[in-house]
C-alpha positions in Angstrom: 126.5 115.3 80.5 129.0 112.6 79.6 130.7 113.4 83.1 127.6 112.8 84.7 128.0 109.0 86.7 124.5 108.5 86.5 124.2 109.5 82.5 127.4 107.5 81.9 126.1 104.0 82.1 129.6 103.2 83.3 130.0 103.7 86.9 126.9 103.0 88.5 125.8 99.7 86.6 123.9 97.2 88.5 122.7 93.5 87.2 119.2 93.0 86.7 117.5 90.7 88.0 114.6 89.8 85.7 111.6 87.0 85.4 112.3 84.9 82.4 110.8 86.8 80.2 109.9 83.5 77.8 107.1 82.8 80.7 105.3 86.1 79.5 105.8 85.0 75.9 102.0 85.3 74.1 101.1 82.0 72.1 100.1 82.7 68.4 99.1 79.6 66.7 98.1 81.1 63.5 99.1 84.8 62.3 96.4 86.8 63.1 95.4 84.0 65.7 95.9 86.1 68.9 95.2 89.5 70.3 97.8 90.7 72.7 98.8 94.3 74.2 102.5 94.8 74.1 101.9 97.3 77.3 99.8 94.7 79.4 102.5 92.0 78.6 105.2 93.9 79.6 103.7 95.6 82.7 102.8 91.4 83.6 106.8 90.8 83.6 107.6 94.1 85.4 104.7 93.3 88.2 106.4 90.2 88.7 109.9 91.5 89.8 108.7 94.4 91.3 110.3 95.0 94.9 107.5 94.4 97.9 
């Protein structure tokens, strides 16, 4: 597997071009203050780069 270029990590790296992800950051004034989904948050940030 280690030969594989695509399981190496290695050969075929490419930058990521990302959304700050601080803009997706969920405000929590008080613990126990705010109710968040870690999945919903995340897909927020992914929806934002994705390709069109």
């Amino acid at each position: 597997m280690s030969a594989n270029p695509h399981a190496n990590g290695g050969l075929l790296l490419k930058e990521l071009h990302l959304p700050d992800f601080r803009d997706h950051a969920v405000d929590v004034p008080a613990p126990g203050a705010a109710t968040a989904e870690a999945t919903l948050v995340a897909g927020k940030l992914l929806r934002e780069d994705a390709p069109e």
